[in-house]
C-alpha positions as CSV (number, residue, x, y, z in Angstrom):
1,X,-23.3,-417.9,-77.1
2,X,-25.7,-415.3,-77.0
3,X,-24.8,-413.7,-73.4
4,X,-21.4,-413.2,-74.7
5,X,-22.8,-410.2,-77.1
6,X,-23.2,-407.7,-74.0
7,X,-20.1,-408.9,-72.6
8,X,-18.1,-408.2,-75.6
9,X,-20.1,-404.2,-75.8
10,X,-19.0,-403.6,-72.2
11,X,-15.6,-404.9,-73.0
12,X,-15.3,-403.2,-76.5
13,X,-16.4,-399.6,-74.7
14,X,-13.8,-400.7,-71.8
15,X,-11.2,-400.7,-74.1
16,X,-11.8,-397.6,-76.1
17,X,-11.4,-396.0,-72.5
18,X,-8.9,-398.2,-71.1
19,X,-6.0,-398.5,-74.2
20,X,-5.6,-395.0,-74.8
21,X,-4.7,-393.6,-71.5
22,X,-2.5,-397.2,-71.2
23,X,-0.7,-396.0,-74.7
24,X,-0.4,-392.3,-72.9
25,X,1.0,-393.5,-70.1
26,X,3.7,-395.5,-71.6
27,X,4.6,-392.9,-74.0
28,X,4.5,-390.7,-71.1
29,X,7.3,-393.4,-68.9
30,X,9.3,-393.9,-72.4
31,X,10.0,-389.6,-72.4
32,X,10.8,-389.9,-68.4
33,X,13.4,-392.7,-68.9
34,X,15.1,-390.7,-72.5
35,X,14.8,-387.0,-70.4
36,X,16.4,-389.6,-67.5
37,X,19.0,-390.8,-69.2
38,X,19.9,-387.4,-71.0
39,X,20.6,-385.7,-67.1
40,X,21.9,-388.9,-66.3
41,X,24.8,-388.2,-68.8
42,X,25.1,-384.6,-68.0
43,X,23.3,-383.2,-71.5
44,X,21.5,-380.5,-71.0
45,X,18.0,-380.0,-71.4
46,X,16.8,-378.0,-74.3
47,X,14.5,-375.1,-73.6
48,X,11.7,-376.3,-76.1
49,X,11.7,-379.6,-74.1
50,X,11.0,-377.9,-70.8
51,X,8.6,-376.1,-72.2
52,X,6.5,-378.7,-74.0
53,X,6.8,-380.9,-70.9
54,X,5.2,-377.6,-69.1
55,X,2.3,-377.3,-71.4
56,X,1.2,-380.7,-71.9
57,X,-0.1,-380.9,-68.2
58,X,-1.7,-377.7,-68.6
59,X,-5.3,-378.2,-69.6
60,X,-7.0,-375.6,-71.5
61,X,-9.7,-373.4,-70.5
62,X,-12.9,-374.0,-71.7
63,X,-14.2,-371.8,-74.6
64,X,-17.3,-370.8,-75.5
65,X,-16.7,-372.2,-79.0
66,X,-15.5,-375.3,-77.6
67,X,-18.4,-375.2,-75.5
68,X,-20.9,-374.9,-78.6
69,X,-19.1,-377.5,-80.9
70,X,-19.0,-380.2,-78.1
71,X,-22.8,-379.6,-77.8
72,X,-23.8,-379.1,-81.6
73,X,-21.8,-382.9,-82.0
74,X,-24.1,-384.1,-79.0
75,X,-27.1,-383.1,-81.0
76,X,-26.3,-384.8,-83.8
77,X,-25.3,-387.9,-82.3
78,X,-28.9,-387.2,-80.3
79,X,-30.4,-386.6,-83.7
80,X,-28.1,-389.8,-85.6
81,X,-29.5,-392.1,-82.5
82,X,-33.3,-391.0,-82.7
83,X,-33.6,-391.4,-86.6
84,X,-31.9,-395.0,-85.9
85,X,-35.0,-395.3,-83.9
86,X,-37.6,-394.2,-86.3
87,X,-36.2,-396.5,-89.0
88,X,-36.0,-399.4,-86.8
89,X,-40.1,-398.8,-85.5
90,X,-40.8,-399.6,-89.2
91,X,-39.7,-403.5,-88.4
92,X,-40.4,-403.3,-84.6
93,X,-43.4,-400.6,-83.4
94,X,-41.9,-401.0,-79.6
95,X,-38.6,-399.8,-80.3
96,X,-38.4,-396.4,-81.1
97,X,-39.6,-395.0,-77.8
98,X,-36.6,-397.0,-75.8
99,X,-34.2,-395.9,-78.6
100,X,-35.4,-392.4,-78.9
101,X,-34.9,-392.1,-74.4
102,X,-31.6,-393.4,-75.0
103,X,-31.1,-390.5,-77.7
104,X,-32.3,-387.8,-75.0
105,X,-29.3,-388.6,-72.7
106,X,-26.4,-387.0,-75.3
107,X,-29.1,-384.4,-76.5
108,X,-30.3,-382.7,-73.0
109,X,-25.8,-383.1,-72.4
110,X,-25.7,-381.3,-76.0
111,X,-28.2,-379.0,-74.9
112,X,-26.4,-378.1,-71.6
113,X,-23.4,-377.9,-73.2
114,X,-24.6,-375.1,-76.0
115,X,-26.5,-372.9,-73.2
116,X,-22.9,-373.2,-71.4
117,X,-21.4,-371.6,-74.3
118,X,-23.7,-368.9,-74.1
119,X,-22.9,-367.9,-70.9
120,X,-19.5,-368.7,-70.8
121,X,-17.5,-365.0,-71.2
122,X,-14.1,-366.9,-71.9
123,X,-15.2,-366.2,-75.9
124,X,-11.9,-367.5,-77.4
């Protein structure tokens, strides 16, 4: 029973990745087949239509502001993961340190992120 717990975190962050881009993707096939069906019958296409369909493949360029919130977030979560490690040493002395090197990974990200943003001349 107990070496179903990892299995089910690997599966649980599978799914956070896997059912959202399957939910895209069918929302995505459902406008195809309407947009289909409407040239099909000879309707024409709205203007707005074309253009939303344009702009939702175009990703946006990366701001400096973007840039510094993604990384500010990182540091938190850095931060939120560390003092998890703190309060758990005061049960179990041996845990903070491999908590607290899990907690560097989305800092030193954070961290790259932010000095990105200072560099980054698209200010927007």
């Amino acid at each position: 029973m107990e070496e179903f717990i990892p299995i089910a975190f690997f599966i649980m962050i599978g799914a956070i990745v896997i059912v959202p881009n399957w939910l895209k993707s069918k929302e995505r096939k459902e406008m195809q087949a309407t947009l289909r069906s409407a040239i099909d019958k000879g309707q024409p296409l709205p203007p707005e239509v074309i253009d939303a369909l344009s702009k939702e493949n175009i990703k946006a360029p990366a701001t400096a502001a973007r840039d510094l919130r993604v990384g500010v977030i990182l540091l938190a979560i850095s931060l939120g993961i560390a003092l998890f490690g703190y309060m758990v040493s005061f049960a179990e002395m041996d845990a903070f340190y491999p908590i607290a090197g899990s907690a560097a990974v989305p800092g030193m990200i954070g961290l790259a992120f932010i000095i990105l943003s200072i560099f980054n001349k698209n200010k927007g």
